[in-house]
C-alpha positions in Angstrom: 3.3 -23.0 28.6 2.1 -20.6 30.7 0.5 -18.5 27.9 -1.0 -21.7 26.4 -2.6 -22.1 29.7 -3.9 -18.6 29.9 -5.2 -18.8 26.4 -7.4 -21.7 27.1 -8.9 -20.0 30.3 -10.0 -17.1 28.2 -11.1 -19.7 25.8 -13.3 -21.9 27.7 -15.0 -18.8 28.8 -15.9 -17.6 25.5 -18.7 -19.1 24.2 -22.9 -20.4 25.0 -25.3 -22.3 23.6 -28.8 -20.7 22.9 -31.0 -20.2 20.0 -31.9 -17.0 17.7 -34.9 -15.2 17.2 -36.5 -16.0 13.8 -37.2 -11.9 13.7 -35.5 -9.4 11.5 -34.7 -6.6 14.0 -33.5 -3.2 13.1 -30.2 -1.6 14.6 -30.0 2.3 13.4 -26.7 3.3 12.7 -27.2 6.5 11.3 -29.8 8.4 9.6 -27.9 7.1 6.3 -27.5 3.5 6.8 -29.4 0.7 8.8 -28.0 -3.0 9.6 -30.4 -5.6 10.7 -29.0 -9.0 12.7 -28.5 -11.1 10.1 -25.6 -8.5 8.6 -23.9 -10.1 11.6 -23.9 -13.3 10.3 -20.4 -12.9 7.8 -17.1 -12.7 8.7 -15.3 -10.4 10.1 -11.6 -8.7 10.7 -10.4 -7.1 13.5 -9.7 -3.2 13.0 -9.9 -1.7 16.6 -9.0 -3.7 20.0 -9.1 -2.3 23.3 -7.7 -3.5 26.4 -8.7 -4.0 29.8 -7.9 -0.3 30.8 -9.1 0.9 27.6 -6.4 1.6 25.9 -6.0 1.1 22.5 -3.7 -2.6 21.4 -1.4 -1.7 18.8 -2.9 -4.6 15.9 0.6 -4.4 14.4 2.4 -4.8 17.1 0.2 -7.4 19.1 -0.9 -9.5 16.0 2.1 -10.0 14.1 0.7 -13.4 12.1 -2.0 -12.3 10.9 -5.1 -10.2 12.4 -7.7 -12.0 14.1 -11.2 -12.8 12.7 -14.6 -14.0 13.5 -17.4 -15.6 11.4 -20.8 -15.9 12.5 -23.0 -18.4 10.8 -27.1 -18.6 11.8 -28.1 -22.1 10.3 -25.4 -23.7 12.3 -25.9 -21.6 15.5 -21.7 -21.5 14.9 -19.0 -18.9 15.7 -15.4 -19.9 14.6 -12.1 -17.6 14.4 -8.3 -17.1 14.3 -7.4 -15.1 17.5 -4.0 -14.1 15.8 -2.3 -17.8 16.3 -4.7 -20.3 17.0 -8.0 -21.0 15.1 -11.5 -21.2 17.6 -14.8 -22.8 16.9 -17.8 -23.5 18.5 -21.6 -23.8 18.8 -22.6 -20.7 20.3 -24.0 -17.6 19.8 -27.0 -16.0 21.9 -28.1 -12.9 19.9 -31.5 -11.3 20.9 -31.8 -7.7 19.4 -28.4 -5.9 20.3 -27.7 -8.1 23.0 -24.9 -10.9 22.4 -23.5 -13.0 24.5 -20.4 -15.9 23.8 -20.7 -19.2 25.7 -18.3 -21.6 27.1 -17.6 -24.5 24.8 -15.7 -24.3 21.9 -12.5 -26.1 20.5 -9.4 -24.4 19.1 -5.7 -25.4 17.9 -2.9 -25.3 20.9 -0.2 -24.1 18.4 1.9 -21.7 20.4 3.0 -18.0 18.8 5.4 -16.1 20.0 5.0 -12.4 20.3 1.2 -13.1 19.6 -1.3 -11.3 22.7 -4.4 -13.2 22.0 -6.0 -12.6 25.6 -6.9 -8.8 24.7 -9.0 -10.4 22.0 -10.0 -13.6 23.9 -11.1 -11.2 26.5 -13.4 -8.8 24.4 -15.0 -12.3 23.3 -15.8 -13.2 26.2 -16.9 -9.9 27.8 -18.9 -8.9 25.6 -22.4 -8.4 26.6 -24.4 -6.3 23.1 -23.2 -5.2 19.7 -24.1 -2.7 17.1 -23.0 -1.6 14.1 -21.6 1.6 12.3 -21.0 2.4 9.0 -20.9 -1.0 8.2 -18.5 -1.9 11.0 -19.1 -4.3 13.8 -18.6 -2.7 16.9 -18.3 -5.2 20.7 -19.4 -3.6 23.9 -19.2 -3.8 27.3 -21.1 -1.9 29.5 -22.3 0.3 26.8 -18.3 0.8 26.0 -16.8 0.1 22.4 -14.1 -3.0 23.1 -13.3 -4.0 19.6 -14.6 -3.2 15.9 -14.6 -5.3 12.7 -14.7 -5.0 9.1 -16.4 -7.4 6.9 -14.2 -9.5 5.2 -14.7 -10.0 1.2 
């Protein structure tokens, strides 16, 4: 119960409603490959998680069901996502060149998993404040810091 509860604090934290810009911007990678925004929009899954202290989460250890995932999709200004035991979904997503920023309504399942951490990932969610990407992965900041990558999904 008490992790339920936890779970739906980070969750109603997550997420805010705004509108994208209608302009392709350019994030440089490398001097070999360039992503604009739109790549963003796909899904993706979770290679790299860090927690609060910046250590690495173990993904095997922490996400024992299944790794967690997020999907971004522009025309229905939607994010939606399996944090490693419940599925999330909302209308939400503020992107304005490398800034991004998750709102605070969205709706998710209430299943409960045992020996599932979702709050590391719940967390980097909702703290993130810009992305970027590298070699084709999608890479969450804080404060200029790295707090989770993805990998597109196929």
């Amino acid at each position: 119960m008490k992790v339920k509860i936890l779970t739906l604090l980070f969750a109603f934290t997550l997420f805010s409603t705004v509108g994208c810009s209608s302009k392709q911007k350019t994030i440089q990678i490398d001097q070999e490959q360039t992503m604009v925004e739109s790549d963003l929009y796909r899904s993706w899954e979770l290679v790299k998680l860090y927690d609060d202290k910046g250590q690495e989460v173990d993904l095997k250890e922490a996400y024992k069901g299944g790794l967690p995932t997020v999907a971004f999709n522009k025309e229905k200004n939607n994010v939606k996502g399996f944090d490693g035991c419940n599925s999330f979904n909302g209308n939400v997503l503020e992107v304005s060149g490398s800034q991004v920023d998750f709102g605070d309504y969205y709706m998710s399942t209430e299943m409960y998993c045992e020996g599932v951490s979702s709050g590391d990932f719940l967390r980097a969610l909702a703290t993130a404040t810009s992305y970027a990407f590298d070699k084709g992965e999608l890479l969450l900041k804080f404060d200029g810091a790295v707090i989770a990558v993805f990998k597109p999904t196929k």
